[in-house]
Residue frames as qw, qx, qy, qz and C-alpha x, y, z in Angstrom:
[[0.979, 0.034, -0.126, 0.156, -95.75, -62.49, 53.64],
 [0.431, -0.815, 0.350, 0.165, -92.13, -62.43, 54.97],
 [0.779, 0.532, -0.324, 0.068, -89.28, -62.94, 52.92],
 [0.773, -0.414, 0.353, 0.327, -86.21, -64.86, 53.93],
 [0.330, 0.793, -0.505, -0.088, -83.03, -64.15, 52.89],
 [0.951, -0.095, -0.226, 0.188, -80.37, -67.08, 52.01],
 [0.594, -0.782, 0.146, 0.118, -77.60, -67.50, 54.16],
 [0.270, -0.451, 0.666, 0.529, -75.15, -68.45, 51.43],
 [0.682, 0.519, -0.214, -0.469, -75.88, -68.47, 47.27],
 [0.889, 0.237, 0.350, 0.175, -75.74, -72.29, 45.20],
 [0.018, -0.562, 0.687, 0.461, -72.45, -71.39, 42.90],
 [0.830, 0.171, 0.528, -0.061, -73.91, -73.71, 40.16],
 [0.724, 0.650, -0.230, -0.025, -71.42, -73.02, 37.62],
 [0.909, -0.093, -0.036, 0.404, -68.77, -74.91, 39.55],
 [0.412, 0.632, -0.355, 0.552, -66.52, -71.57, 40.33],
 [0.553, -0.758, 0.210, -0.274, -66.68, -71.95, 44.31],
 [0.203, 0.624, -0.721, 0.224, -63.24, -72.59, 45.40],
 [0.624, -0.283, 0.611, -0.396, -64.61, -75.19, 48.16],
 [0.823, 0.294, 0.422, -0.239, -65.66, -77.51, 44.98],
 [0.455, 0.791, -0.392, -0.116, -63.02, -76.88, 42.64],
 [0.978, -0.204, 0.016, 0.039, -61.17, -80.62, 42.38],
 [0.568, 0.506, -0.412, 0.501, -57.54, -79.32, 41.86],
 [0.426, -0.530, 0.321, -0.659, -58.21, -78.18, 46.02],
 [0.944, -0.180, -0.259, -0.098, -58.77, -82.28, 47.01],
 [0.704, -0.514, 0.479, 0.101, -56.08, -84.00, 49.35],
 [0.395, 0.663, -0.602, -0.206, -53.28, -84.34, 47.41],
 [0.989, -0.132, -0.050, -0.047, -52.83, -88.55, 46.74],
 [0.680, 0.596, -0.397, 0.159, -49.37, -90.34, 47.54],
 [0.519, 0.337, -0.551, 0.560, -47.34, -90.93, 49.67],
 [0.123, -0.449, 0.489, -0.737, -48.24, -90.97, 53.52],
 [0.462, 0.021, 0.700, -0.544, -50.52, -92.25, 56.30],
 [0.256, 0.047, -0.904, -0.339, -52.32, -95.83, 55.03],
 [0.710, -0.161, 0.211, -0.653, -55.85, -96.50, 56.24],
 [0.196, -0.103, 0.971, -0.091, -55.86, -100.22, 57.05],
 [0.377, -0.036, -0.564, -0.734, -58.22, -101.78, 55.07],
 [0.641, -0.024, 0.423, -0.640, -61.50, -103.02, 56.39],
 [0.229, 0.003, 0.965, 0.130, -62.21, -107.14, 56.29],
 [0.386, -0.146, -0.678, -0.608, -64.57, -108.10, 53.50],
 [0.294, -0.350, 0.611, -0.646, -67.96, -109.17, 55.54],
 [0.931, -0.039, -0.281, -0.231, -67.89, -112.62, 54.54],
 [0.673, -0.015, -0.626, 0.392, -64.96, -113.15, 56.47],
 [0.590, -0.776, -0.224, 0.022, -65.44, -113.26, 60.05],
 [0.102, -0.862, 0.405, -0.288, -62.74, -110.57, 62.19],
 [0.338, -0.300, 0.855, -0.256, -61.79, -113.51, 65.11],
 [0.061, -0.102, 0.957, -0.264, -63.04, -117.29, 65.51],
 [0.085, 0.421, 0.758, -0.491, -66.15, -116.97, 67.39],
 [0.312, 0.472, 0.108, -0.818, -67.31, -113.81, 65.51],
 [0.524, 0.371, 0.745, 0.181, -69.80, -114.60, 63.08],
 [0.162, 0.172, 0.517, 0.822, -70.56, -112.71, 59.38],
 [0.432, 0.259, 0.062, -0.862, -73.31, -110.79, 58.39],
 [0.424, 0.009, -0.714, -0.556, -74.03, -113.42, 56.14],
 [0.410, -0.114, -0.898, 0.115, -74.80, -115.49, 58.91],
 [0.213, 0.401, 0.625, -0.635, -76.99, -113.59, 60.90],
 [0.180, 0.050, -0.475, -0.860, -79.10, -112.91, 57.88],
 [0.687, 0.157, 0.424, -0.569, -83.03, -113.43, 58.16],
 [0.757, 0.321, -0.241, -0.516, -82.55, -115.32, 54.97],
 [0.283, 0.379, -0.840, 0.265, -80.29, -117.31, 56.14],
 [0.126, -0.137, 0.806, -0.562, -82.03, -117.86, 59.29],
 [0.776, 0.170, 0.211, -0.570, -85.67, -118.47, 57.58],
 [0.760, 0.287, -0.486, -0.324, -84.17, -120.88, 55.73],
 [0.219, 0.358, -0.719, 0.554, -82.82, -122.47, 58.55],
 [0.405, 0.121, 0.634, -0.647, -86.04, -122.56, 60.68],
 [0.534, 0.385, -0.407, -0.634, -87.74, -123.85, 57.57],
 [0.482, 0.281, -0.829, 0.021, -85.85, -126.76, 57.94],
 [0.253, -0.246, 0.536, -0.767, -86.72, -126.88, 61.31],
 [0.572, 0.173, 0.247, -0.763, -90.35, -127.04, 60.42],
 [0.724, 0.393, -0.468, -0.319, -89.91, -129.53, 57.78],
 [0.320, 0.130, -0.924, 0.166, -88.28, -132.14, 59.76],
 [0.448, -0.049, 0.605, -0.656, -91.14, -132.24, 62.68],
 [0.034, 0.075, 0.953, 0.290, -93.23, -134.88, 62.14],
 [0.066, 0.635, 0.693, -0.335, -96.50, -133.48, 62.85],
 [0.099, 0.712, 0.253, 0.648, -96.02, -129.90, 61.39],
 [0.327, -0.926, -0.154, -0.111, -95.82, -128.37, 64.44],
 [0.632, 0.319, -0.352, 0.613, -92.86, -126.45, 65.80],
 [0.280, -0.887, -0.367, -0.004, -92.40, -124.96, 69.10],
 [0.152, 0.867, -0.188, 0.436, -90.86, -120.92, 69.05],
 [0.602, -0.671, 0.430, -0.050, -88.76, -121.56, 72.38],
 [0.839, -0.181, 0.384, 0.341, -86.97, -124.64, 71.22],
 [0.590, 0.730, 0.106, 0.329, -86.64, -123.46, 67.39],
 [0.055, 0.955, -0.249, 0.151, -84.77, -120.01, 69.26],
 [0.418, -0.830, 0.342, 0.141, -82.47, -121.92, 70.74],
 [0.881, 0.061, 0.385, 0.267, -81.73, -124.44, 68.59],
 [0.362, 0.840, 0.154, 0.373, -81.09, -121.44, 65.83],
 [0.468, -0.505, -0.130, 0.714, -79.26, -119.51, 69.10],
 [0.073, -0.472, -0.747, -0.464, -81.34, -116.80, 68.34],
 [0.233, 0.208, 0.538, -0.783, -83.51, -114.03, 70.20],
 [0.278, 0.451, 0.784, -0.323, -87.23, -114.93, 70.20],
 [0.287, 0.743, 0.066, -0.600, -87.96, -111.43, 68.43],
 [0.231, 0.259, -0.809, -0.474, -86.00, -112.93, 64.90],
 [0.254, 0.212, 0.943, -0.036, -88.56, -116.05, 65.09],
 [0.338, 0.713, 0.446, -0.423, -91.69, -113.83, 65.81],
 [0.290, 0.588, -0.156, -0.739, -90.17, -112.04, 62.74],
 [0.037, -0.004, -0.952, -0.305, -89.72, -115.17, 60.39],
 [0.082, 0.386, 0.901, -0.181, -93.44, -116.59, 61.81],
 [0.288, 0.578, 0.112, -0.755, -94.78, -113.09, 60.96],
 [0.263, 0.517, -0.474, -0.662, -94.31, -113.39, 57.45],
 [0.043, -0.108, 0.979, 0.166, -94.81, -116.71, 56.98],
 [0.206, 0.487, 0.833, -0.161, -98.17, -116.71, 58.59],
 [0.104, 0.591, -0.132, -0.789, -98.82, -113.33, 56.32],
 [0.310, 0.376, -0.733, -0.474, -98.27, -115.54, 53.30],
 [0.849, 0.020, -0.115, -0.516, -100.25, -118.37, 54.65],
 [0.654, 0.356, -0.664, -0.061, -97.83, -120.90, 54.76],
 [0.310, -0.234, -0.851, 0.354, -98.13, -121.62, 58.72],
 [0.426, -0.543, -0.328, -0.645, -100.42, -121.05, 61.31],
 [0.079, 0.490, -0.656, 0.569, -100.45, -120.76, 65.06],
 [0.672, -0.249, -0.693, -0.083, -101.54, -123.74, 66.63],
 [0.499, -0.778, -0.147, 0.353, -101.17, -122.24, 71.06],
 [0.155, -0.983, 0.044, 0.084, -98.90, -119.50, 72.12],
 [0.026, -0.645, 0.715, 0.268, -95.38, -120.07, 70.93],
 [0.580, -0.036, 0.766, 0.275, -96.41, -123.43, 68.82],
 [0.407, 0.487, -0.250, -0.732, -96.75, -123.05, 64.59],
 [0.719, 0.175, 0.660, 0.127, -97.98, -125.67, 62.34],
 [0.099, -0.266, 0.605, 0.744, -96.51, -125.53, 58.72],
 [0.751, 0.440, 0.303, -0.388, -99.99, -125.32, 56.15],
 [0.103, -0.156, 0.785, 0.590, -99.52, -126.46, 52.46],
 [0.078, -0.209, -0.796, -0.563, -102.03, -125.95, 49.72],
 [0.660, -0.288, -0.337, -0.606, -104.93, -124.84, 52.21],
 [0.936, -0.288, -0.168, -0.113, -105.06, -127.99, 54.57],
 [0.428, -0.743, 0.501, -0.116, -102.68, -128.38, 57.82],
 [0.438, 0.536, -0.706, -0.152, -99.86, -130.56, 57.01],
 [0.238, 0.193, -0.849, 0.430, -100.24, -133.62, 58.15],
 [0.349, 0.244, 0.381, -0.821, -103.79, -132.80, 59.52],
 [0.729, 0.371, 0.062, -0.573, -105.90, -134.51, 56.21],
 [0.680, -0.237, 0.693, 0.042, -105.60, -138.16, 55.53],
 [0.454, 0.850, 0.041, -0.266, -106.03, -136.56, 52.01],
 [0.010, -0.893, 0.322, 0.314, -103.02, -134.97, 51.92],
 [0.258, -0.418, 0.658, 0.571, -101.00, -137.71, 49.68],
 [0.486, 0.435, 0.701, 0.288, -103.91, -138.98, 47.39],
 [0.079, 0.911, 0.082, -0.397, -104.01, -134.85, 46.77],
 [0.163, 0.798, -0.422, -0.398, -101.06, -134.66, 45.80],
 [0.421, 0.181, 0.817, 0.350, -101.20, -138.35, 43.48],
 [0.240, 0.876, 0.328, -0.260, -104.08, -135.72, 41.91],
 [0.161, -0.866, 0.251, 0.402, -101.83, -132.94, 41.62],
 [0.266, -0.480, 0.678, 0.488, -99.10, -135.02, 40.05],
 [0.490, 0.384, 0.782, -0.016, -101.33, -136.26, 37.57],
 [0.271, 0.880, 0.338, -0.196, -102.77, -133.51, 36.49],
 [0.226, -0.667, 0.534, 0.468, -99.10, -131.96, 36.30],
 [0.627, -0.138, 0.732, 0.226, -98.77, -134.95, 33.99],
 [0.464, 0.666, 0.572, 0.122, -101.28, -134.08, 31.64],
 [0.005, 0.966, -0.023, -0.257, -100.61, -130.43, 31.49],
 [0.317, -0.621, 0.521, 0.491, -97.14, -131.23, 30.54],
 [0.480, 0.041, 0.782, 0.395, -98.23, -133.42, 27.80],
 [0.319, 0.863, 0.349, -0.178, -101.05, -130.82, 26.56],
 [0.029, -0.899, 0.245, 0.362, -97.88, -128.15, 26.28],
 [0.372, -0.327, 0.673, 0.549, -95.59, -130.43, 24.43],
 [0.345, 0.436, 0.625, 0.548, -98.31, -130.66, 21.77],
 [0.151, 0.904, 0.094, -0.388, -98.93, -127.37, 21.73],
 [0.345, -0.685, 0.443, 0.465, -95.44, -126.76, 21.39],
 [0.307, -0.060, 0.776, 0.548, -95.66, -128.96, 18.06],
 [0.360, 0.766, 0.513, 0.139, -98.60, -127.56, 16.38],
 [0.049, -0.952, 0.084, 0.292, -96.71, -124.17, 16.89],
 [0.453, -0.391, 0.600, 0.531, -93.45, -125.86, 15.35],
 [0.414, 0.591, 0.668, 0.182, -96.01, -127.35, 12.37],
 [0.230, 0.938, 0.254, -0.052, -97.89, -124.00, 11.55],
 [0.122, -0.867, 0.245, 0.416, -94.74, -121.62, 11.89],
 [0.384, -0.231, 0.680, 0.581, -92.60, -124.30, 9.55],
 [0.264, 0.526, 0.653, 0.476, -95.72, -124.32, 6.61],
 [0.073, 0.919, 0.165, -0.350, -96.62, -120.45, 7.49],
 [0.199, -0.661, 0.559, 0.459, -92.71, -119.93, 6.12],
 [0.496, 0.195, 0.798, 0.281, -93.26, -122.65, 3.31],
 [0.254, 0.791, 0.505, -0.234, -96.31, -120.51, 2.23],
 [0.057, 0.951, -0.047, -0.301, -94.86, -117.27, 2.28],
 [0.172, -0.680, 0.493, 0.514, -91.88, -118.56, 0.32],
 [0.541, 0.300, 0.736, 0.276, -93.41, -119.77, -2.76],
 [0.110, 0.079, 0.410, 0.902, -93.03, -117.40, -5.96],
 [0.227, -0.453, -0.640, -0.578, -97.09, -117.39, -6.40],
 [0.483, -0.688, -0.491, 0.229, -97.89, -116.72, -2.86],
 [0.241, -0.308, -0.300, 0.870, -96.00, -113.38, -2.78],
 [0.127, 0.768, 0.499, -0.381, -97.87, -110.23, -3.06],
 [0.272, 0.907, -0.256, -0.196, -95.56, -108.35, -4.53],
 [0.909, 0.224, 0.063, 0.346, -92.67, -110.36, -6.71],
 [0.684, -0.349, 0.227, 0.599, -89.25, -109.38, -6.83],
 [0.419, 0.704, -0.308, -0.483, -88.17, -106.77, -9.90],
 [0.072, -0.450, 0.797, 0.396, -85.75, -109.75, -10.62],
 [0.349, 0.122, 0.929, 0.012, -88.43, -112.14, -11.44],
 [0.441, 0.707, 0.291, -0.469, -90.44, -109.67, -13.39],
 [0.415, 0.689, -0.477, -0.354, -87.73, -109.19, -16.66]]
């Protein structure tokens, strides 16, 4: 095997002059670095933030989009410009989306928005579903609230129980003398 030598030794007890912090740029007095604008606020006018080109920004934004058609269907050409936009941000939005299921590509640059399974808008279903749905919601909520009070019940007579002289296991010393 070949050995390698190092080209310079680790100082790891902190005596190498290069690292030694009395050796720093002395502070005070001189040349001011102009400070650099925060990047919610935009430099000029026209220029826009970081916030604003943000994909979350901009999926929530094409969301809307999708949500206002009346059909579910949206097409990737108009969407870019309306958004002013390159194509390649959409394709990335539409990626994920259809990843997650939530649309689906209906031709070559149109998406339709899905919900629940079943193309919005696509299953003369789709509101007695969700009269179902909200039902069901209805019950569920009313199951949990009585849970919620048998659990209030038991926990208030569990504590009764346990604080009655004859129910403990072991008594106090003071109640023994």
């Amino acid at each position: 095997m070949r050995s390698y030598s190092a080209k310079r030794k680790l100082d790891l007890e902190g005596n190498d002059p290069l690292y030694l912090p009395d050796l720093r740029t002395p502070k005070g007095k001189g040349r001011t670095v102009p400070r650099l604008p925060s990047p919610k606020t935009p430099k000029s006018p026209g220029e826009r933030t970081r916030y604003d080109t943000s994909l979350g920004l901009l999926t929530k934004k094409f969301v809307g989009l999708l949500s206002e058609s009346a059909d579910g269907v949206l097409d990737l050409n108009w969407a870019a410009e309306v958004l002013e936009v390159q194509k390649r941000r959409i394709y990335d939005i539409t990626n994920v989306l259809e990843g997650v299921q939530l649309i689906r590509k209906k031709s070559k640059n149109n998406i339709q928005w899905v919900v629940g399974g079943s193309v919005l808008g696509g299953s003369p279903a789709g509101p007695e579903k969700q009269r179902g749905l909200r039902r069901e919601l209805a019950e569920l909520d009313k199951a949990e609230k009585a849970l919620d009070d048998l659990i209030r019940s038991s926990s208030a007579q569990l504590k009764e129980l346990t604080e009655q002289k004859d129910n403990q296991r072991y008594p106090s010393a003071r109640s023994c003398s």
